[in-house]
C-alpha positions in Angstrom: -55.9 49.5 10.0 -54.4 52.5 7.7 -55.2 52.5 3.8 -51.6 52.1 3.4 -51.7 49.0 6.1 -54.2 47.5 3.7 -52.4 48.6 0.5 -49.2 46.7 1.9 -51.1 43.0 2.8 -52.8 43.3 -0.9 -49.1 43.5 -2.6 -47.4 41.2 0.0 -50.5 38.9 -1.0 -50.1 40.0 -4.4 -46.1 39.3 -4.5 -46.8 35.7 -3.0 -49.1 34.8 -5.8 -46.6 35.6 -7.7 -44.0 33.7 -6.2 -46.7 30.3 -6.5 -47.1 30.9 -10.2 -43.9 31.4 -11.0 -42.8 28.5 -9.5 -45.6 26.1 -11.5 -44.2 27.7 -14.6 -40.8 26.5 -13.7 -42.1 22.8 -13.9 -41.2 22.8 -18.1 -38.1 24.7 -19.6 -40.5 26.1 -22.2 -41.8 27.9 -18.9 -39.3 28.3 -17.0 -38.1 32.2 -18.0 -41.2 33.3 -17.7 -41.5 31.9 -14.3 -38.1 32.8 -13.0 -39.7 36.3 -14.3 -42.7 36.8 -12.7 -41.0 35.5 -9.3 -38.8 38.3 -9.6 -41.8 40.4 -10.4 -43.0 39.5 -7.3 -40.0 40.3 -5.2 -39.8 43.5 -6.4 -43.2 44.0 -5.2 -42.6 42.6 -1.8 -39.7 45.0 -1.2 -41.5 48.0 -2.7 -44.4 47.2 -0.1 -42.0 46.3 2.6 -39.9 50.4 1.7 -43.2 51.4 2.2 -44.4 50.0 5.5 -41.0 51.1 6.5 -41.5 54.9 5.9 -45.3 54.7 6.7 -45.9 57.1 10.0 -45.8 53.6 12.5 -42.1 52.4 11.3 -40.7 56.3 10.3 -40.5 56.5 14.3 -37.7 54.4 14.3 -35.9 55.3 11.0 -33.5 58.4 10.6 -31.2 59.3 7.7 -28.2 57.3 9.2 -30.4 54.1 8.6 -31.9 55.0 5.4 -29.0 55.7 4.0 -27.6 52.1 5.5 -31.0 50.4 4.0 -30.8 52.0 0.7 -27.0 51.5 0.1 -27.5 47.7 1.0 -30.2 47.5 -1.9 -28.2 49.4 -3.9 -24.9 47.2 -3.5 -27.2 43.8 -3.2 -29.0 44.5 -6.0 -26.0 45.6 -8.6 -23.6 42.9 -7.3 -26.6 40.6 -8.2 -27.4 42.0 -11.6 -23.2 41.4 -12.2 -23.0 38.1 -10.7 -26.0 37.2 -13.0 -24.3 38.9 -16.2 -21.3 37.8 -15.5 -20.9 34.0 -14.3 -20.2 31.2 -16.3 -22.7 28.4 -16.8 -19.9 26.0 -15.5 -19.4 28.2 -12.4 -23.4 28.6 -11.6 -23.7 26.0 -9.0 -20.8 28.0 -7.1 -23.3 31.0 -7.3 -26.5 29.6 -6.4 -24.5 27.6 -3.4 -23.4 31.2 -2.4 -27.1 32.2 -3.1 -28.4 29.5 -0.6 -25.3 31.1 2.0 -26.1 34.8 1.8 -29.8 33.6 2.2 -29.4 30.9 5.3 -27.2 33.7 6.6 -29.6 36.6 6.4 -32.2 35.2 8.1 -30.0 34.0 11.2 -28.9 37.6 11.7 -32.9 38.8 11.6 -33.2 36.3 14.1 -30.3 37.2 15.8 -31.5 40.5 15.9 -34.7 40.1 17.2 -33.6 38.3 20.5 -30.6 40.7 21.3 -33.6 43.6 21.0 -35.8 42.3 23.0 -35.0 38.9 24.8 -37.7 38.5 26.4 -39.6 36.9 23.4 -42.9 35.1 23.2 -42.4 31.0 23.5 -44.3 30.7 20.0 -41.5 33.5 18.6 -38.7 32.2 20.8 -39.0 28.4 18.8 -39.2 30.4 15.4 -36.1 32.5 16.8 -34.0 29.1 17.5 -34.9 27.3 14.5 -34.5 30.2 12.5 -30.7 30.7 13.5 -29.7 27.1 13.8 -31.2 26.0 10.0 -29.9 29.4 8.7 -26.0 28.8 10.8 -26.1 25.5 9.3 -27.0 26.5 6.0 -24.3 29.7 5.7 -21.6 27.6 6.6 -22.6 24.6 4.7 -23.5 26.4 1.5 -19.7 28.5 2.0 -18.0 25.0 2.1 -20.2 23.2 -0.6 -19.3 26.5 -3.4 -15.5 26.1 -1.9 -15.6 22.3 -2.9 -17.6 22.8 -6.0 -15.0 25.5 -7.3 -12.3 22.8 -6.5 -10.7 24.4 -3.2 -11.5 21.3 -1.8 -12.5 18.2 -4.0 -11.8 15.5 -2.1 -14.5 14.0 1.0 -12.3 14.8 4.0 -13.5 12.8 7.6 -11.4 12.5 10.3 -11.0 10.2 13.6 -13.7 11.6 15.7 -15.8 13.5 12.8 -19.1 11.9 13.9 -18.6 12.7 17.2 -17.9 16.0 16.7 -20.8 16.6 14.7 -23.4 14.4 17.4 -21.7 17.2 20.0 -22.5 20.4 18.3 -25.5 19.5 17.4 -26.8 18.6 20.5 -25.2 21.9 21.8 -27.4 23.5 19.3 -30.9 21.6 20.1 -29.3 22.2 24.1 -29.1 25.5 23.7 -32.1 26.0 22.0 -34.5 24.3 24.4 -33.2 26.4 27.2 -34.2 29.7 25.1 -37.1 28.5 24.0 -38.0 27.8 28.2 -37.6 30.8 28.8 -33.7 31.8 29.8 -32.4 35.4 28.7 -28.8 34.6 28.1 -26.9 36.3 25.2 -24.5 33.8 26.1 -26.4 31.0 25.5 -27.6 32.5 21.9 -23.7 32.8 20.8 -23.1 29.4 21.8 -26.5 28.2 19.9 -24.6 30.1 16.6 -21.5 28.6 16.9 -22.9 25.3 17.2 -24.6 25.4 14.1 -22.2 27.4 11.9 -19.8 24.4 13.0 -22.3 21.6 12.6 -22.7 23.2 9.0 -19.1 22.4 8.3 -18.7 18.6 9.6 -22.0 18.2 7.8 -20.2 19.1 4.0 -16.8 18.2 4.9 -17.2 14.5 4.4 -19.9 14.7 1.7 -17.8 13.8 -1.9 -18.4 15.4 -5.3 -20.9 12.7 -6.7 -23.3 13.9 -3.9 -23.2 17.3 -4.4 -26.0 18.0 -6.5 -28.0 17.0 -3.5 -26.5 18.3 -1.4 -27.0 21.8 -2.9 -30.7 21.2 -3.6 -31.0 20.1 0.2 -29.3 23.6 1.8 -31.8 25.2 -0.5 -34.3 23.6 1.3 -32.6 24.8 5.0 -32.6 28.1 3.2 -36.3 28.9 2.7 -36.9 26.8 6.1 -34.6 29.4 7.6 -36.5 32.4 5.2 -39.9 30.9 6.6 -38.7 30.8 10.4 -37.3 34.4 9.8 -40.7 35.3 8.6 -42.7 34.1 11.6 -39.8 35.8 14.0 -40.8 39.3 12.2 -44.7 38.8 11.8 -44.1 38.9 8.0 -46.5 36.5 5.7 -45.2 37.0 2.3 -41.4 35.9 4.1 -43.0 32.7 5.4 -45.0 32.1 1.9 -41.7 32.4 0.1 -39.5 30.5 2.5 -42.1 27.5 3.1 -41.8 27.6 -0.9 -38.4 27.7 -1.3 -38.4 24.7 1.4 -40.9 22.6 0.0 -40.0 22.4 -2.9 -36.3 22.1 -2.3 -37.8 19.4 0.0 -38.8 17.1 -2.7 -36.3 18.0 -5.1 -33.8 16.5 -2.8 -36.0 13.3 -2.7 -36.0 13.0 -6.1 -32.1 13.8 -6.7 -31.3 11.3 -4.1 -33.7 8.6 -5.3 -31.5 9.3 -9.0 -29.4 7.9 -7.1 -30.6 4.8 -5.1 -29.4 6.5 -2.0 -31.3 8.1 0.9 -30.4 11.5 2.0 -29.2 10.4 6.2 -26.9 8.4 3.7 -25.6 10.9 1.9 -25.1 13.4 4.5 -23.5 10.5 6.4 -21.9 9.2 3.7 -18.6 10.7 1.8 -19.2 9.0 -1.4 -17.1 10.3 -4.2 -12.9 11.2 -3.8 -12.8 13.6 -7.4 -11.6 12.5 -10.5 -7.7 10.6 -10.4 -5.6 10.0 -13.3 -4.7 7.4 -15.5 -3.9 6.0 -18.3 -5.5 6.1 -21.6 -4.5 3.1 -22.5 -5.9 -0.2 -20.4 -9.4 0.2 -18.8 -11.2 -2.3 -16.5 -11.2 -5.3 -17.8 -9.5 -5.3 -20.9 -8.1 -3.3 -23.5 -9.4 0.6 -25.0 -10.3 0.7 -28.4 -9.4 4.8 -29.6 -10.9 6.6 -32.7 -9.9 9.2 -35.3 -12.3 12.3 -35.9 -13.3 11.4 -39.8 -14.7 7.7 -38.8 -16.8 9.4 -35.6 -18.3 11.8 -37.9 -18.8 9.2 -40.7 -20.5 6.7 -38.0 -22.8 9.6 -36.6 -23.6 10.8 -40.4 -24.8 7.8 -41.6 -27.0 6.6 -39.0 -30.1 6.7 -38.0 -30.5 7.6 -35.0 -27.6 9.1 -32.8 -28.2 10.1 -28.8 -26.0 12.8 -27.6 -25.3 11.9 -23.5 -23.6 15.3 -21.9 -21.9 15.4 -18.6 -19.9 17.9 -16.3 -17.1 17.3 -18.8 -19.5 19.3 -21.4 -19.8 21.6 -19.2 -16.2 22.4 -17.9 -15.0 22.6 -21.7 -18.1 25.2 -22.2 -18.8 23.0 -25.1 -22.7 23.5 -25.2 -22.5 25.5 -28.1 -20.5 23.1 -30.5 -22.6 20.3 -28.9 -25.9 22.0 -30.2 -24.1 22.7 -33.6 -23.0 19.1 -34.0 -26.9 18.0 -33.1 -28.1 20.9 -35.9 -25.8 19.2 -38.6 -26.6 15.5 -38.1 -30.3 16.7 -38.3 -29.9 18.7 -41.3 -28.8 15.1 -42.6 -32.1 13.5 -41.7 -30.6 11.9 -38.2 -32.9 11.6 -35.5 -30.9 13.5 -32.7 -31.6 13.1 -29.0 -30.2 14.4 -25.6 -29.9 11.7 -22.6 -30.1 13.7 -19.3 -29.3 12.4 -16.1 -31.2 13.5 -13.1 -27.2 14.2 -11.2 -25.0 15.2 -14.0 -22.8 18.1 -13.6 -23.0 19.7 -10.5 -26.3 20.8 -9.9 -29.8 19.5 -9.9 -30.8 20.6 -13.6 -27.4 21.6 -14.5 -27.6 20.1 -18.0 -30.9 21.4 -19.0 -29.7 24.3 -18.2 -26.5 24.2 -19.7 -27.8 23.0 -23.1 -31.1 25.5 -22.9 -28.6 28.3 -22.9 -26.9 26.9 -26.2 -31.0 26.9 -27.6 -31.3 23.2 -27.7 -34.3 22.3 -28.6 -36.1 21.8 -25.6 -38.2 19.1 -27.1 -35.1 16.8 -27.6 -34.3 16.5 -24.1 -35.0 13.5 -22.5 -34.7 12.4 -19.0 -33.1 9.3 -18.0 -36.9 7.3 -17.4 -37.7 8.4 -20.8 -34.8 7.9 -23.1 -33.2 4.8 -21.7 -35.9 2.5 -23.5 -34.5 4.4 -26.5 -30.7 3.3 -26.5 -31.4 -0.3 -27.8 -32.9 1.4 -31.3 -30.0 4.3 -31.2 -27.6 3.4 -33.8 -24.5 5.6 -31.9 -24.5 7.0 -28.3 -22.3 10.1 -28.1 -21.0 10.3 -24.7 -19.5 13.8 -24.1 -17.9 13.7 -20.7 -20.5 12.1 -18.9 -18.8 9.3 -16.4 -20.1 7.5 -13.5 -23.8 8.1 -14.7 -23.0 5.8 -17.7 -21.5 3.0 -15.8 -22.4 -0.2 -16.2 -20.9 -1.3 -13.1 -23.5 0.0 -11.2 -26.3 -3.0 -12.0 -23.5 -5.4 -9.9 -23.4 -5.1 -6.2 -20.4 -4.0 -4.6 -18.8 -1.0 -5.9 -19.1 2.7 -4.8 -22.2 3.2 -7.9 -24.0 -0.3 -7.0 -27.5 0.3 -7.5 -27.4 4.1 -8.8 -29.8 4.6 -11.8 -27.4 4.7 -15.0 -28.8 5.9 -18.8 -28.2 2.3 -20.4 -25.6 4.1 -22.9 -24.3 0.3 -23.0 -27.7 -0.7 -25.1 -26.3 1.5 -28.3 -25.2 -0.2 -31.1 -22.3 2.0 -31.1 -20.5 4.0 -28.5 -18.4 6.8 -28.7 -16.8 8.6 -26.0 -15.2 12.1 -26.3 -13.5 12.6 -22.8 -9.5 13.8 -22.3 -8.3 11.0 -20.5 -9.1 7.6 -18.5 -9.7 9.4 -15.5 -12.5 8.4 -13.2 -15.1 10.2 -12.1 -16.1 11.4 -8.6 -17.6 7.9 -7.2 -13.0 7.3 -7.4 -14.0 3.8 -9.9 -13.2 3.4 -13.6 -16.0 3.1 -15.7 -16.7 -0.1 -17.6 -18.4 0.8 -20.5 -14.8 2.4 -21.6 -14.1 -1.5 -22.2 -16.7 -2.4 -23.9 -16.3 -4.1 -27.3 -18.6 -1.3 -28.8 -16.9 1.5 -27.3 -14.6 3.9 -28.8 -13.0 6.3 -27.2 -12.2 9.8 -28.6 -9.6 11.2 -26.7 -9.8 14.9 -26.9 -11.1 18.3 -24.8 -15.1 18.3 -25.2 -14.8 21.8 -27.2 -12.3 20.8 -29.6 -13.6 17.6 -30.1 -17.2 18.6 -30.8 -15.9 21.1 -33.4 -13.5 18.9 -34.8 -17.1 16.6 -35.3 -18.6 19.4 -36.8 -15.8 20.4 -39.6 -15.4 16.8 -40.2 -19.1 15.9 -41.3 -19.2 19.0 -42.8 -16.3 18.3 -45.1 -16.8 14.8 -45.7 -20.9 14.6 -46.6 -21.6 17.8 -46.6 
């Protein structure tokens, strides 16, 4: 083995530590930058090593300047559409990104895969399994990651099934495992291959089609899973460890964040797959909930209620985040402080649209990250809070879901209900993705403050402001 053999396995090794530290750091949101940092630190040393190897006197055999210039204006173009998608995207619209993230990703390693077999068929039965699982995860997870950033961006809210769906998908899936077993026993058919892709690029698509908006967060945090399974495969299939460190990271832990996302949710994940639970918000209304009348409020009395009490928790949702109403959220939080109000953040493990999405959202806006509270944690805390603030935040809040038989029965809610006093800034009685109204709207304690997120939480703001200062 060259020096510069043993040079490239000390930074591949080097880059996966890299990757394993970064992603412990990413357990807190005091950590997390620094994590996300030092992962990319560590990619840039994998690919620096992996350059290398490349033009090392073994692989510059097969490289001339047609694919070095191919190599090095795909970095180029990957790398600045990257650094622009990064710059550039809205927090609302980052679950559509990292969706397309888990696509180009799932996608990638298929074609390596792909590759591979059309160069030299006549694989290795250990390679040939990597090979098969490697482009039917990564098939399933391009075109499942495609449709979920299409429904997400609201191409396609609605769950859509149709007579036969099931047995559509039970068909191309077993075309795919079909297929697949016959490669991996040894048959050399390009054939064969193309119908093992199509299979699973089309099993990716029955798989989303019928999943609903309410399930989406885990559905997004399971492709990411199929994505570094598909990165890990991909890794074996090329004899490269720092791919299958990375990818059996990616995997794992996308693994058990699915797990926990789904138990959030009382559901199991062959249920939500299966499932199609959530139609997208539908109109009505503002004036007659279920199960008896709403009661509305004017801006001064919200801010006077929230000025003068004690303890107010502030409960965000994807509403929050489609008005991009973080800021004014944190400003509102800052205000009630400055008046000696103890200020908390309720966050539910599925709000928004993306596992994390309200952390997120709210660390951007420099929340304190001290303040935010998971649902375990801060729904003992509701029956001391003297006002809730609900900021578009639906189905997780409703208390329909401790009685059996309706679409939220038995989901984990934040007991928002407990408060003393509820108020609820949302634009209109529309329900949210689980296609129910919510109950709490009714409740005696409830008010509701019928605005748009962002004006309403700077309306708050002026009005406390002006009125004690």
């Amino acid at each position: 083995m060259s020096k510069v053999e043993i040079g490239i396995r000390f930074a591949s090794l080097f880059g996966a530590a890299c990757f394993v530290l970064g992603l412990h750091f990413m357990n807190s949101p005091a950590t997390a930058r620094r994590g996300n940092q030092l992962s990319a630190f560590g990619m840039l040393v994998a690919v620096v090593a992996v350059l290398i190897g490349v033009g090392d006197s073994q692989g510059a055999a097969h490289m001339n300047a047609t694919r070095w210039g191919v190599l090095l204006a795909g970095t180029l173009i990957g790398g600045a559409y990257g650094l622009y998608s990064a710059r550039t995207v809205q927090m609302t619209n980052m679950p559509q990104l990292v969706s397309l993230f888990n696509a180009v990703g799932g996608g990638a390693a298929a074609l390596i895969a792909v590759t591979e077999y059309h160069l030299d068929p006549h694989v290795l039965a250990g390679t040939a399994t990597a090979t098969v699982l490697d482009i039917v995860i990564g098939g399933v997870t391009f075109s499942g990651s495609v449709l979920a950033a299409a429904k997400l961006q609201g191409y396609l809210s609605k769950p859509v099934s149709f007579a036969g769906s099931r047995l559509a998908s039970g068909v191309v899936a077993l075309a795919a495992v079909g297929g697949g077993v016959w490669i991996v026993a040894g048959a050399h058919n390009q054939l064969v291959l193309l119908g093992v892709v199509i299979a699973a690029v089309l099993f990716g698509v029955l798989m989303v089609l019928p999943i609903g908006g309410a399930d989406m967060p885990v559905v997004i945090s399971l492709l990411n899973a199929f994505t570094g399974t598909a990165v890990a495969m991909a890794g074996f299939v090329l004899g490269n460890v720092i791919l299958v460190i990375a990818g059996a990271l990616v995997g794992a832990s996308g693994g058990i964040l699915t797990k926990l996302m789904a138990s959030a949710m009382n559901r199991s994940v062959l249920n939500i797959i299966a499932g199609g639970f959530g139609t997208g918000a539908v109109g009505t209304a503002a004036v007659e909930g279920a199960g008896g009348p709403v009661k509305s409020i004017a801006v001064d009395d919200a801010a006077l209620q929230m000025a003068y009490a004690s303890k107010v928790i502030i409960v965000p949702g994807y509403g929050l985040a489609a008005a991009q109403a973080q800021h004014e959220c944190r400003e509102l939080g800052e205000v009630l402080e400055a008046r000696g109000v103890e200020v908390s953040y309720a966050i539910h493990p599925v709000a928004g649209r993306m596992p994390g999405h309200m952390n997120v959202l709210l660390a951007e806006a420099n929340v304190p990250y001290d303040q935010l509270k998971e649902m375990d944690e801060i729904n003992s805390e509701f029956d001391r809070a003297d006002v809730a603030l609900v900021v578009g935040a639906n189905d997780v809040t409703n208390p329909a879901a401790r009685r059996p038989g309706n679409a939220v029965s038995g989901m984990p809610i934040l007991d928002v209900d407990h408060a003393k006093s509820i108020i609820v800034v949302k634009r209109s009685m529309a329900s949210g993705y689980a296609g129910i109204d919510n109950e709490l709207y009714t409740d005696p304690k409830t008010s509701m403050f019928f605005t748009d997120a962002k004006k309403g939480l700077a309306s708050l703001v002026t009005a406390t402001k002006t009125l004690v200062g």
